[in-house]
PyMOL commands that place a pseudoatom at each C-alpha (Angstrom):
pseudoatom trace, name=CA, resn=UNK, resi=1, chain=A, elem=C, hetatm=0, pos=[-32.505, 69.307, 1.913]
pseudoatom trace, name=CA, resn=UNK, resi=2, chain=A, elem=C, hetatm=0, pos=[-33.294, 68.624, -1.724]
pseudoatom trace, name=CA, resn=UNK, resi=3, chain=A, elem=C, hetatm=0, pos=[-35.705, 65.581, -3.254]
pseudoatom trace, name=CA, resn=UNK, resi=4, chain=A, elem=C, hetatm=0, pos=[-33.107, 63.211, -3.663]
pseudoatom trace, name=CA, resn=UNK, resi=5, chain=A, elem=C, hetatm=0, pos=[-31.386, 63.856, 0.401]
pseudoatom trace, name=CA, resn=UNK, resi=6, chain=A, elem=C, hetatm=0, pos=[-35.036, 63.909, 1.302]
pseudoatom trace, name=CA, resn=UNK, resi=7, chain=A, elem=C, hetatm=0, pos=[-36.174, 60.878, -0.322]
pseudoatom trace, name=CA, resn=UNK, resi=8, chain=A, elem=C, hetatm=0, pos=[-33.406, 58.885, 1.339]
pseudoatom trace, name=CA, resn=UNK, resi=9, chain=A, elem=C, hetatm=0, pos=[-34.163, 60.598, 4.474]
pseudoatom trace, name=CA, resn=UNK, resi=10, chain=A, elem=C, hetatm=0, pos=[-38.226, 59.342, 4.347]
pseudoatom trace, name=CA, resn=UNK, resi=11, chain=A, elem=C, hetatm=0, pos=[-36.446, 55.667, 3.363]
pseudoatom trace, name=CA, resn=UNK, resi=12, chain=A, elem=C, hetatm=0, pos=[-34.214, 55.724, 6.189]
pseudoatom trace, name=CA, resn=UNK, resi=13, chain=A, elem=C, hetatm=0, pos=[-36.714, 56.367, 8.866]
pseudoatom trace, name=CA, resn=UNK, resi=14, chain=A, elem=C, hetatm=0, pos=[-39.628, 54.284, 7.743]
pseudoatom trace, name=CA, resn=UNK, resi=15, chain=A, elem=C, hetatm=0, pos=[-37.781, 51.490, 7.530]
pseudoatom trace, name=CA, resn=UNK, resi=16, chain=A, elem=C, hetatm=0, pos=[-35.326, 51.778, 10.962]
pseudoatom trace, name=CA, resn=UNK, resi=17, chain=A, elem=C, hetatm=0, pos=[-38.449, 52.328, 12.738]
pseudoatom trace, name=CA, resn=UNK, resi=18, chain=A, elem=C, hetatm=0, pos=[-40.279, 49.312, 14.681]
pseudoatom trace, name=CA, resn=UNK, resi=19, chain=A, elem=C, hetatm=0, pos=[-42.718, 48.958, 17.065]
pseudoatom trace, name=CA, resn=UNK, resi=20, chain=A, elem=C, hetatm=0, pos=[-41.487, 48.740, 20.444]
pseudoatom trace, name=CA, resn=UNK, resi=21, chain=A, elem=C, hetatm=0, pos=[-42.791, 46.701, 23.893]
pseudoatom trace, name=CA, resn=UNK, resi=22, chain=A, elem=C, hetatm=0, pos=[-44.052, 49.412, 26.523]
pseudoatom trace, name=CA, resn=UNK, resi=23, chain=A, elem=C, hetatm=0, pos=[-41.850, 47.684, 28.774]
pseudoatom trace, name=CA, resn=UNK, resi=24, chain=A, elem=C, hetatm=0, pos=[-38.940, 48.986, 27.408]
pseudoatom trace, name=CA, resn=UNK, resi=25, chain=A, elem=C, hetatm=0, pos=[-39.874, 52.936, 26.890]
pseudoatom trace, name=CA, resn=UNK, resi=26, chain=A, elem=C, hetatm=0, pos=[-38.675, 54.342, 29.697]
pseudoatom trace, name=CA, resn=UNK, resi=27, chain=A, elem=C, hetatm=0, pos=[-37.865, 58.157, 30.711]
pseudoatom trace, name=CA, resn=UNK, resi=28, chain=A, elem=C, hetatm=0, pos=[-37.334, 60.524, 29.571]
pseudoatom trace, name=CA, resn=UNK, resi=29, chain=A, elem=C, hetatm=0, pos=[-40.257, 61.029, 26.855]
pseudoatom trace, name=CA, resn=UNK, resi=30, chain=A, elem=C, hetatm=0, pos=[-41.153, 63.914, 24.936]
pseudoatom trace, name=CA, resn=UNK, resi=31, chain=A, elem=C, hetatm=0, pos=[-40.897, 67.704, 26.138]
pseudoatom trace, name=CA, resn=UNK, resi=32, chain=A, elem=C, hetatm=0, pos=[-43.556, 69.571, 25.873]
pseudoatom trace, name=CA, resn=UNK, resi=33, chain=A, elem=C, hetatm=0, pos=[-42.326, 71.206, 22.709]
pseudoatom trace, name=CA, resn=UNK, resi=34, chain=A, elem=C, hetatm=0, pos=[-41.326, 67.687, 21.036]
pseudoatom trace, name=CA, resn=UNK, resi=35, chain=A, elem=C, hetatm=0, pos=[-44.890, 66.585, 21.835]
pseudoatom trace, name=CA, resn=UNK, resi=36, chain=A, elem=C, hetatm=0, pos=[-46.486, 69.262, 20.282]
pseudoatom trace, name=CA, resn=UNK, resi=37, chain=A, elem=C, hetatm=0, pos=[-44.886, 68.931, 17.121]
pseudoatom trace, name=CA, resn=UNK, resi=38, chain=A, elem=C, hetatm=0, pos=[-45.636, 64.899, 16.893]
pseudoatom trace, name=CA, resn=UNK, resi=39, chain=A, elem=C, hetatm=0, pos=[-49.076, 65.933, 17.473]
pseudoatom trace, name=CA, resn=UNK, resi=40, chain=A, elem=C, hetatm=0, pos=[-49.623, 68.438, 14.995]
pseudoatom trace, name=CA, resn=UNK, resi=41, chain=A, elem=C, hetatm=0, pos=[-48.425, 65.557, 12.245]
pseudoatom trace, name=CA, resn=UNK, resi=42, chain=A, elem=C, hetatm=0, pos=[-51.847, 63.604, 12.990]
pseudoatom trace, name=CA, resn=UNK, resi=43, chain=A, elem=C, hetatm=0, pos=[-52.989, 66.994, 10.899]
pseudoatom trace, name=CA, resn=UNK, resi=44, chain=A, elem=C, hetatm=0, pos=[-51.802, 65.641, 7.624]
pseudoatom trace, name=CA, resn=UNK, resi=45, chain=A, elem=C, hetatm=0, pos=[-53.288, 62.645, 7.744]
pseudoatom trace, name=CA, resn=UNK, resi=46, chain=A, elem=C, hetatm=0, pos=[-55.549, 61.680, 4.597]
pseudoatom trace, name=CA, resn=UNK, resi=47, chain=A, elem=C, hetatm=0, pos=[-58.706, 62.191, 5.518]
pseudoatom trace, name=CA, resn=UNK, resi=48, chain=A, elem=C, hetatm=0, pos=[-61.347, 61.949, 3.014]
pseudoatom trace, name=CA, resn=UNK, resi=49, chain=A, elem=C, hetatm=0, pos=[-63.854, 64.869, 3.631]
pseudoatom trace, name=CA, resn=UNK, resi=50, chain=A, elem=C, hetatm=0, pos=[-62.246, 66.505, 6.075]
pseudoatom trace, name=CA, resn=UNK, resi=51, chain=A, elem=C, hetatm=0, pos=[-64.330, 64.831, 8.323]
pseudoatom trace, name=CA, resn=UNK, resi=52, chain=A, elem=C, hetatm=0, pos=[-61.255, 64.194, 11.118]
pseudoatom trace, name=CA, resn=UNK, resi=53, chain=A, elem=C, hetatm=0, pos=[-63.073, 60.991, 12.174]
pseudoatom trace, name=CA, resn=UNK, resi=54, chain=A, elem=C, hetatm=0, pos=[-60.857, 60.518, 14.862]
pseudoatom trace, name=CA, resn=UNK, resi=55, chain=A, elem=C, hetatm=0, pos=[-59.338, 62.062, 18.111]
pseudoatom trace, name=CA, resn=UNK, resi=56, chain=A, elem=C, hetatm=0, pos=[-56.690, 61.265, 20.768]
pseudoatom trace, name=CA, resn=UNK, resi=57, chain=A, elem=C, hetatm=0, pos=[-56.857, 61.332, 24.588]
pseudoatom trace, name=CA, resn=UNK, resi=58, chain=A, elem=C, hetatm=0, pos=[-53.765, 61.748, 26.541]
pseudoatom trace, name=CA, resn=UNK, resi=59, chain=A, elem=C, hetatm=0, pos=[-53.507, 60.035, 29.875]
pseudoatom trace, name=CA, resn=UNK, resi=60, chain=A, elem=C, hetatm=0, pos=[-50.807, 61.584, 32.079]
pseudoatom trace, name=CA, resn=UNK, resi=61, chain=A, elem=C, hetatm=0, pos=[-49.701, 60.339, 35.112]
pseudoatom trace, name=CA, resn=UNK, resi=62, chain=A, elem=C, hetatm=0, pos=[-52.270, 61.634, 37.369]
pseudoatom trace, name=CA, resn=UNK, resi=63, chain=A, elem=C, hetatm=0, pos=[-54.896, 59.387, 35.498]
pseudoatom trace, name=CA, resn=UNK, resi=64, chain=A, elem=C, hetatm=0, pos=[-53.036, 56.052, 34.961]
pseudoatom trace, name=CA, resn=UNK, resi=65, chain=A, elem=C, hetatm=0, pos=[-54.534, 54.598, 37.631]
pseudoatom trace, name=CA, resn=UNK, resi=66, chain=A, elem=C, hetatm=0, pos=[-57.832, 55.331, 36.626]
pseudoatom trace, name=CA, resn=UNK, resi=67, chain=A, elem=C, hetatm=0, pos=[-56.949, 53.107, 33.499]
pseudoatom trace, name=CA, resn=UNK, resi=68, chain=A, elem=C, hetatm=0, pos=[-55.133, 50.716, 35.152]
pseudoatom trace, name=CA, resn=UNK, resi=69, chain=A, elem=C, hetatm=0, pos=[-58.475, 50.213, 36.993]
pseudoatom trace, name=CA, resn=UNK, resi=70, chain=A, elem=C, hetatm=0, pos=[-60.029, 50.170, 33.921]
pseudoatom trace, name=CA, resn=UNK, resi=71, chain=A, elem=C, hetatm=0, pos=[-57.758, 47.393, 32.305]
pseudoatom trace, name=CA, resn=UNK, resi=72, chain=A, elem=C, hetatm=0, pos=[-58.139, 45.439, 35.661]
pseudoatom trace, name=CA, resn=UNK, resi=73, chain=A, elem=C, hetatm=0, pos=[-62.211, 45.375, 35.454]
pseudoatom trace, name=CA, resn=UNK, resi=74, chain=A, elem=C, hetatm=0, pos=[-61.612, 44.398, 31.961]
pseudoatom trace, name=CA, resn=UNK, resi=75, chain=A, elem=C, hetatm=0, pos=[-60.195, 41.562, 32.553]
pseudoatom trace, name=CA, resn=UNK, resi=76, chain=A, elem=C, hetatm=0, pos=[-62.514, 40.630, 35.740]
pseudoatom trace, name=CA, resn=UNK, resi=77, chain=A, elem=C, hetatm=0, pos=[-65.261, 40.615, 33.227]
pseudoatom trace, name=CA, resn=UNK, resi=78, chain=A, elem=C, hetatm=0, pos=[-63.902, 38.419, 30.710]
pseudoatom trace, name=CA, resn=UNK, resi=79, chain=A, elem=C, hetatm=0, pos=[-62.303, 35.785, 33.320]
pseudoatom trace, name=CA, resn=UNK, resi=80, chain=A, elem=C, hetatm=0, pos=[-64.233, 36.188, 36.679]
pseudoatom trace, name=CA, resn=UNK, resi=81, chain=A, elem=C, hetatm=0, pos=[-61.921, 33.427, 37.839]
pseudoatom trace, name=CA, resn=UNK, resi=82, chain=A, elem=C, hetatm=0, pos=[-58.716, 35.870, 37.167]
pseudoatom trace, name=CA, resn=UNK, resi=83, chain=A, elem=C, hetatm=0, pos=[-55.783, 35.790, 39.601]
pseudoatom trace, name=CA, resn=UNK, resi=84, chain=A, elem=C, hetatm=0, pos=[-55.079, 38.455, 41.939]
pseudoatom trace, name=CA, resn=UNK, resi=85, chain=A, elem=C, hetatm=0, pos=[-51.422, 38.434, 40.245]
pseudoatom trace, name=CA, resn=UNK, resi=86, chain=A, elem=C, hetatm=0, pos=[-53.168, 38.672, 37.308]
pseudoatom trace, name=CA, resn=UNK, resi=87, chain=A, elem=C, hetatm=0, pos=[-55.292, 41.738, 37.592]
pseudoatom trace, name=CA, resn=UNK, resi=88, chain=A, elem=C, hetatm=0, pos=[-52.069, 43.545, 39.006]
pseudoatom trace, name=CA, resn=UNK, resi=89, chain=A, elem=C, hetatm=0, pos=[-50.530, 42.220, 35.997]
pseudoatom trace, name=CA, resn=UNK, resi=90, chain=A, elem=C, hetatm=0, pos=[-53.561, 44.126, 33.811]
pseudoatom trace, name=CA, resn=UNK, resi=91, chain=A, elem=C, hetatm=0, pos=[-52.791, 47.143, 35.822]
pseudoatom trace, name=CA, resn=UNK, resi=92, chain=A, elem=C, hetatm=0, pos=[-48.936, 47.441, 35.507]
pseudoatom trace, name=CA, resn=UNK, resi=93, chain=A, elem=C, hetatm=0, pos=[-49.602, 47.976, 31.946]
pseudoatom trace, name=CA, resn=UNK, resi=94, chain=A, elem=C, hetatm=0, pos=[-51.021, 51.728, 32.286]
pseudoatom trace, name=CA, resn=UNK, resi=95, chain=A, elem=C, hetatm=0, pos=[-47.710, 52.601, 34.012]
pseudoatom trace, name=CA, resn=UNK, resi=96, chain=A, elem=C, hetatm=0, pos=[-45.187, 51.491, 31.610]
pseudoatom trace, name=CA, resn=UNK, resi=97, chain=A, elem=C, hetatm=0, pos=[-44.563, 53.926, 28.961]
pseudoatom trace, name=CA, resn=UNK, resi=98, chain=A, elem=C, hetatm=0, pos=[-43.641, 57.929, 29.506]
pseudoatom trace, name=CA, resn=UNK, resi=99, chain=A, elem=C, hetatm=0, pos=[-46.083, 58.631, 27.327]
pseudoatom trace, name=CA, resn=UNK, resi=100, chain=A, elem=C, hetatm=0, pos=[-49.465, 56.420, 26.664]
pseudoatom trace, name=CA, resn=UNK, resi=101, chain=A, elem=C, hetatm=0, pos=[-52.220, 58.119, 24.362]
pseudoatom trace, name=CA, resn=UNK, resi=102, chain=A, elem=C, hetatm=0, pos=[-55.650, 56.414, 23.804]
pseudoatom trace, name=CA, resn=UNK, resi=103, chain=A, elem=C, hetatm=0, pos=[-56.621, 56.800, 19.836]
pseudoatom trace, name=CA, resn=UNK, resi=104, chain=A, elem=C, hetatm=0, pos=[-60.432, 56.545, 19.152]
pseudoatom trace, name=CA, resn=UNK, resi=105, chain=A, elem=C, hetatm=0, pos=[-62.564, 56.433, 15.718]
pseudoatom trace, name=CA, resn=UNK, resi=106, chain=A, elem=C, hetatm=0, pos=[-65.516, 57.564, 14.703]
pseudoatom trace, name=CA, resn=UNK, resi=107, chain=A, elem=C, hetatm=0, pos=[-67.331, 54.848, 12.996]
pseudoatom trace, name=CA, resn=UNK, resi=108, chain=A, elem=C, hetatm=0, pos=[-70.800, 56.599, 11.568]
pseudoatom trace, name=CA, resn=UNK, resi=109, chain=A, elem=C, hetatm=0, pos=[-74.076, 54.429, 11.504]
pseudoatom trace, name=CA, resn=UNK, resi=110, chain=A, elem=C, hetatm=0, pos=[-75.312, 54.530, 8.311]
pseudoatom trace, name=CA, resn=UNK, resi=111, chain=A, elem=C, hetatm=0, pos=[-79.268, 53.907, 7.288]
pseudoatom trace, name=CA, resn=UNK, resi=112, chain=A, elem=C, hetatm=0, pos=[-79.769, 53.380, 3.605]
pseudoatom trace, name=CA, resn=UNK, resi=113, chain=A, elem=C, hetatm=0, pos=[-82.130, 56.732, 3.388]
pseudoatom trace, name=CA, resn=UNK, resi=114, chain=A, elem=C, hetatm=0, pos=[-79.585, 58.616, 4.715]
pseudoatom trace, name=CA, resn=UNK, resi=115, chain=A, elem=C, hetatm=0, pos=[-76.724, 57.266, 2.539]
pseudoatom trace, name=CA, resn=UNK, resi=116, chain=A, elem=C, hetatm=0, pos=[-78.854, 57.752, -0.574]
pseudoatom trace, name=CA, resn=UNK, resi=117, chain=A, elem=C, hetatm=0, pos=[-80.092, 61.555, 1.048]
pseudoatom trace, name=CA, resn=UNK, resi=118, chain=A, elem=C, hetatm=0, pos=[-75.898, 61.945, 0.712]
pseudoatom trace, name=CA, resn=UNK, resi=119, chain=A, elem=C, hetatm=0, pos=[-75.607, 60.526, -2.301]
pseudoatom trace, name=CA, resn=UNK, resi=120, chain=A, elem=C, hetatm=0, pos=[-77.905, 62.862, -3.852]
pseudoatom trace, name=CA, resn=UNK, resi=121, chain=A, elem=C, hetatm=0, pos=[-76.643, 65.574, -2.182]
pseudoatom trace, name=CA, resn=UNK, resi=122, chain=A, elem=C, hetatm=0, pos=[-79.607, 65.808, 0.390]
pseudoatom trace, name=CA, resn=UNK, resi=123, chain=A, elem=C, hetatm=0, pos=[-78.033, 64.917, 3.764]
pseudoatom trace, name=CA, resn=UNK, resi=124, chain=A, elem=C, hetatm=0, pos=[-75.355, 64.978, 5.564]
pseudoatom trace, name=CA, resn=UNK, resi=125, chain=A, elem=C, hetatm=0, pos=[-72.094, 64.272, 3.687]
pseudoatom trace, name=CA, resn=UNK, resi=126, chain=A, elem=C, hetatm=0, pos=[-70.264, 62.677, 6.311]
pseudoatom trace, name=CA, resn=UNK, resi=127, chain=A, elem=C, hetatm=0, pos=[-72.637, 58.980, 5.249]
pseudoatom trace, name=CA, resn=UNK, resi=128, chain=A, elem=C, hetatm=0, pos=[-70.659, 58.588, 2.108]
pseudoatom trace, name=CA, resn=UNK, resi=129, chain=A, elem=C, hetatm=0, pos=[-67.161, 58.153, 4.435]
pseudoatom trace, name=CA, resn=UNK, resi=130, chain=A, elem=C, hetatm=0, pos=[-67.153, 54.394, 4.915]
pseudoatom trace, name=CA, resn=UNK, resi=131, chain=A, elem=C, hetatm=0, pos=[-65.957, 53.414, 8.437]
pseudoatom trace, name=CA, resn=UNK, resi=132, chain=A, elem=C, hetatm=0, pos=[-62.757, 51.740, 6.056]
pseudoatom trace, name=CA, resn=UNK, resi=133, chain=A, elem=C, hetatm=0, pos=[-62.106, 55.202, 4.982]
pseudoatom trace, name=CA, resn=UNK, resi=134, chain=A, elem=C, hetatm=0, pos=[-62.399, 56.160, 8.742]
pseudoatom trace, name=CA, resn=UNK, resi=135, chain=A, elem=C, hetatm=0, pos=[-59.863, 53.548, 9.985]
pseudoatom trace, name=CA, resn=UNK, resi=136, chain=A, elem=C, hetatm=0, pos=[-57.337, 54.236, 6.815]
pseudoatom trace, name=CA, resn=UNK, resi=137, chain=A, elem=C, hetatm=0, pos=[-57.245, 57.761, 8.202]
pseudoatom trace, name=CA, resn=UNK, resi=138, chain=A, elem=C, hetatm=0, pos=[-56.637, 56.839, 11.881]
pseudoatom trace, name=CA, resn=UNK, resi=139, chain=A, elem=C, hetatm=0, pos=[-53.842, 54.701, 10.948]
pseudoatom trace, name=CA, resn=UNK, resi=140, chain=A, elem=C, hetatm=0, pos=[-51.987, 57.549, 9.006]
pseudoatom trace, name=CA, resn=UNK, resi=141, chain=A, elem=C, hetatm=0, pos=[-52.529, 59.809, 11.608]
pseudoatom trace, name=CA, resn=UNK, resi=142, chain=A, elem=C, hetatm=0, pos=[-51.079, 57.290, 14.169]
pseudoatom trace, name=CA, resn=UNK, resi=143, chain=A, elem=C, hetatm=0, pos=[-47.772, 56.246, 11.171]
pseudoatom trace, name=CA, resn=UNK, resi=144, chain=A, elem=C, hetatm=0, pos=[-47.255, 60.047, 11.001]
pseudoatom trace, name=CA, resn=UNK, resi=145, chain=A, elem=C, hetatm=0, pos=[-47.057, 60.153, 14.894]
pseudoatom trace, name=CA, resn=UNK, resi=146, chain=A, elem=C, hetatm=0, pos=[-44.438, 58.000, 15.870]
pseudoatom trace, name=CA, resn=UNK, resi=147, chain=A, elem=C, hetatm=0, pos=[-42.352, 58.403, 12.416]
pseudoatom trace, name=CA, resn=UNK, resi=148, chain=A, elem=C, hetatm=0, pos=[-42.512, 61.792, 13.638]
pseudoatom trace, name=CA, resn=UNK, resi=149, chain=A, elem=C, hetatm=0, pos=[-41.479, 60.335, 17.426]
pseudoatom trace, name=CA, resn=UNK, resi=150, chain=A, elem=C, hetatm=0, pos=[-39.013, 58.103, 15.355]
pseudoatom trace, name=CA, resn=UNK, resi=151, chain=A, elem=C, hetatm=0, pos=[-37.433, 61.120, 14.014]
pseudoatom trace, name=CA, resn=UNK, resi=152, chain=A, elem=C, hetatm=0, pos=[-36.994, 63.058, 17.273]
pseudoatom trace, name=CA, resn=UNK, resi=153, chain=A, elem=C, hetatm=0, pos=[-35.200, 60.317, 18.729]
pseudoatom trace, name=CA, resn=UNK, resi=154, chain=A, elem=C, hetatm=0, pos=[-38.134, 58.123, 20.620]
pseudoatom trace, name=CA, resn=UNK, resi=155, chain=A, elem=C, hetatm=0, pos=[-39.278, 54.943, 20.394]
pseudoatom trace, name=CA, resn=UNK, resi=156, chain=A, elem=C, hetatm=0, pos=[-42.592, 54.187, 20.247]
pseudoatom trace, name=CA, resn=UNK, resi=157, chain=A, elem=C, hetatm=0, pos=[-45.203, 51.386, 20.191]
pseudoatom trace, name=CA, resn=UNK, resi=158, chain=A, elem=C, hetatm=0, pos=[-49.071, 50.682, 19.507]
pseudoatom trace, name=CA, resn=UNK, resi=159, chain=A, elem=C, hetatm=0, pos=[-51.002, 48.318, 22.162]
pseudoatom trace, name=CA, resn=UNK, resi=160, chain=A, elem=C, hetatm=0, pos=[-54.896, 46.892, 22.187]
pseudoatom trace, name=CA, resn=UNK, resi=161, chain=A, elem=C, hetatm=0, pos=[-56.275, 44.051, 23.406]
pseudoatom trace, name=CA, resn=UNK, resi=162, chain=A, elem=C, hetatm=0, pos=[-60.121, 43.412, 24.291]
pseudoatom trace, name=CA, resn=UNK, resi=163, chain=A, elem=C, hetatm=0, pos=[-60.178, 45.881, 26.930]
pseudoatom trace, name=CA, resn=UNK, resi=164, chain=A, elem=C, hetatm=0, pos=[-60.413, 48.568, 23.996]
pseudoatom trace, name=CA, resn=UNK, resi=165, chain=A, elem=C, hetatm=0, pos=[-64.168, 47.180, 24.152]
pseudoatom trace, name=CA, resn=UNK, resi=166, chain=A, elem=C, hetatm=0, pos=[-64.738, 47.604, 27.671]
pseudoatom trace, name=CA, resn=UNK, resi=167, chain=A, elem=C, hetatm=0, pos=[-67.954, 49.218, 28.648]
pseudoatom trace, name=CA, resn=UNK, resi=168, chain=A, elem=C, hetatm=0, pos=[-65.451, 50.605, 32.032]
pseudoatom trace, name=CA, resn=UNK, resi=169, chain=A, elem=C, hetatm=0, pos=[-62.910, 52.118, 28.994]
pseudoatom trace, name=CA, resn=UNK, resi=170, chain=A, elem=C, hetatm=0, pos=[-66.023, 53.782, 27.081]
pseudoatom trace, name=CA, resn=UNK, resi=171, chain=A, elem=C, hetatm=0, pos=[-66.983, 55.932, 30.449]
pseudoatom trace, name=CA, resn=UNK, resi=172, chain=A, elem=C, hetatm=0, pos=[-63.660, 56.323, 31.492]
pseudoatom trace, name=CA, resn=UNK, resi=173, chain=A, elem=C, hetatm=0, pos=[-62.747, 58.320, 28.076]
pseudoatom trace, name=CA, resn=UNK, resi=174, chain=A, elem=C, hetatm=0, pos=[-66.555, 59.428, 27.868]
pseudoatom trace, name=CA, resn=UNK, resi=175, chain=A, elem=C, hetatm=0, pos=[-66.935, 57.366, 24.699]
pseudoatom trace, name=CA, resn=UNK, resi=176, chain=A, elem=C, hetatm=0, pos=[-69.830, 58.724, 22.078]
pseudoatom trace, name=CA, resn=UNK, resi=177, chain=A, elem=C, hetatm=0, pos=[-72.068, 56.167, 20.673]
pseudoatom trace, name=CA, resn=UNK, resi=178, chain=A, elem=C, hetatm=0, pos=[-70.273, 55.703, 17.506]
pseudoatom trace, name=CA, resn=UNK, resi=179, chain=A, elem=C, hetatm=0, pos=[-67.106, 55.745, 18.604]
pseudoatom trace, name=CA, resn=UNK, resi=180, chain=A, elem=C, hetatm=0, pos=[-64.796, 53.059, 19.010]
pseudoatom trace, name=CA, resn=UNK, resi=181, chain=A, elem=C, hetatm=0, pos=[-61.262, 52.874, 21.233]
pseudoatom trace, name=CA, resn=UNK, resi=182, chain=A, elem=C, hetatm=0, pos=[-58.238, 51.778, 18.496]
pseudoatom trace, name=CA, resn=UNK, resi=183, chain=A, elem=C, hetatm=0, pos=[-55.350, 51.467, 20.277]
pseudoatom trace, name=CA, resn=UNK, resi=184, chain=A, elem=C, hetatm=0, pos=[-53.484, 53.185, 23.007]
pseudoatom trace, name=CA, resn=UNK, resi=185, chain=A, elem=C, hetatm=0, pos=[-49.768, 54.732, 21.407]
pseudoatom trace, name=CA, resn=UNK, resi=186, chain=A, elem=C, hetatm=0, pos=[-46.787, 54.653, 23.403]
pseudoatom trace, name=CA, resn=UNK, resi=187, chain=A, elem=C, hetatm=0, pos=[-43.788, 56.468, 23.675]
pseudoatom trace, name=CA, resn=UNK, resi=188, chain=A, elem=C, hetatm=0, pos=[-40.302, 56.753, 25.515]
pseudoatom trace, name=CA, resn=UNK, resi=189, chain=A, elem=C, hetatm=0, pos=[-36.664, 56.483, 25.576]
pseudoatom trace, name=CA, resn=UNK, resi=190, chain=A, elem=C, hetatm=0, pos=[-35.770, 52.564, 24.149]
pseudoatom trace, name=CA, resn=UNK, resi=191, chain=A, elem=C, hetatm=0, pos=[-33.696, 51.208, 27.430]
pseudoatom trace, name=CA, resn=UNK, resi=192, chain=A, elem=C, hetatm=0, pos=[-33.109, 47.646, 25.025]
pseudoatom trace, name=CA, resn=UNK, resi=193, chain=A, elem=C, hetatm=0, pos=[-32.543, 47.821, 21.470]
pseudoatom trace, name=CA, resn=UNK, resi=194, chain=A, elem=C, hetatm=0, pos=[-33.437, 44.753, 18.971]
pseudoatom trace, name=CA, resn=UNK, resi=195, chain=A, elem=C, hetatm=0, pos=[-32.720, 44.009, 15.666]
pseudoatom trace, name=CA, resn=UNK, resi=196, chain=A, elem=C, hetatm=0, pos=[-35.432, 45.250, 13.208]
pseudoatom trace, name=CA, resn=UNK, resi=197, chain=A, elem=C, hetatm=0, pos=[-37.221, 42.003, 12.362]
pseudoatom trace, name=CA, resn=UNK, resi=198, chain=A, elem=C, hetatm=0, pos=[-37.049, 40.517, 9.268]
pseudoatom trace, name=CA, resn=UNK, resi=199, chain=A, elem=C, hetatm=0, pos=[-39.974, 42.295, 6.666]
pseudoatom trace, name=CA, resn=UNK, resi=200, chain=A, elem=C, hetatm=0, pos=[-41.853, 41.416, 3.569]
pseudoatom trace, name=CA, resn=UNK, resi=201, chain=A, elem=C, hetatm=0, pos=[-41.122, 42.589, 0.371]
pseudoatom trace, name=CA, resn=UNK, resi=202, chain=A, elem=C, hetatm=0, pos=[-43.025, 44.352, -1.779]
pseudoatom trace, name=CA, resn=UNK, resi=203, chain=A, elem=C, hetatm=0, pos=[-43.228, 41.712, -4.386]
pseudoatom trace, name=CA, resn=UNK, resi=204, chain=A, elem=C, hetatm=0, pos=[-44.794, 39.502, -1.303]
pseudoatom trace, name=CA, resn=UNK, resi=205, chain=A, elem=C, hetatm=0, pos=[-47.942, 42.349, -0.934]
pseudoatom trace, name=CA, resn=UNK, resi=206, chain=A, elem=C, hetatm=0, pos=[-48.243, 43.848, -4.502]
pseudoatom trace, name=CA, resn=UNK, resi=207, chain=A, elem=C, hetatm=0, pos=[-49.553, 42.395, -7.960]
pseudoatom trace, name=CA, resn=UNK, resi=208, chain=A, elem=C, hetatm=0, pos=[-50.666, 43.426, -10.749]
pseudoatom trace, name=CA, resn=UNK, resi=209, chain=A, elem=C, hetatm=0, pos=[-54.255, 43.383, -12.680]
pseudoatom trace, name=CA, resn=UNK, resi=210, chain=A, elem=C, hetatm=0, pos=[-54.352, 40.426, -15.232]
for i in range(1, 210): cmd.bond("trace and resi %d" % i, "trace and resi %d" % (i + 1))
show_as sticks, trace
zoom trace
């Protein structure tokens, strides 16, 4: 493939990919092989310092009801007053996708000493990332990921919500002190396709310096 097939290629697929509801990835999801090679695309990621401020947990089907549990206390604790209808409703949503993926950052806690210790080239490098830095990294890793699922033929889609703050998440995925759950990243076969929605330009998003 030369610059100009691959150019059009890159185009092609960043544009005919969308995000797409867990409840309509269904099986099969990636082999073992094709997983492995969406994974390894996280590598090229930015990432300023090659700090890698970020990891990924897989959950496979063993442990989804471990997080379902988890999403299902989450909610408890927000809305003691929650439905039983609606904590099974919290706990469906571990089981939807083939493949569900939690994606955490590393967010360091700066002091001023030991940012100007860094600066100065007396510390420990790592303060001069800002957690921006950190997050702009995670989110390439994560765009590489399911372009790369995109590619192979899978759909994919990125879900949150406020039990990504859950103290019952944090042990579940053994959490460090400075690190925060993102999002988890889901992937399947699309049962229902939709029509890409309707997306901004670049004139709407770009300007220029005056």
């Amino acid at each position: 493939m030369d610059a100009a097939e691959l150019a059009v290629f890159a185009r092609e697929l960043i544009h005919s990919r969308q995000n797409v509801s867990p409840k309509r990835l269904v099986e099969p999801g990636p082999t073992p092989s094709q997983l492995q090679d969406i994974l390894a695309t996280a590598g090229a990621a930015p990432d300023h310092g090659t700090l890698m401020p970020w990891r990924f947990v897989v959950v496979p089907a063993p442990r989804r009801a471990a997080l379902a549990e988890v999403f299902a206390n989450a909610l408890q604790d927000r809305d003691p007053q929650a439905t039983a209808e609606q904590l099974e409703s919290a706990r469906e949503k571990a089981f939807r996708a083939p493949f569900l993926m939690l994606a955490i950052v590393r967010l360091q806690a700066r002091s001023t000493e030991t940012t100007r210790k860094a600066s100065a080239g007396d510390g420990n490098y790592e303060a001069l990332v800002c957690d921006a830095e950190r997050l702009v990294s995670l989110g390439c890793a994560i765009q590489n990921m399911i372009l790369a699922a995109h590619a192979a033929g899978f759909g994919s889609g990125l879900t949150s919500g406020q039990a990504m703050g859950s103290s019952h998440l944090r042990r579940l995925f053994s959490l460090g002190g400075d690190e925060q759950a993102v999002c988890c990243i889901n992937l399947g076969t699309v049962s229902k396709h939709r029509p890409v929605r309707l997306r901004p330009v670049a004139g709407d998003y770009v300007s220029e310096l005056e």
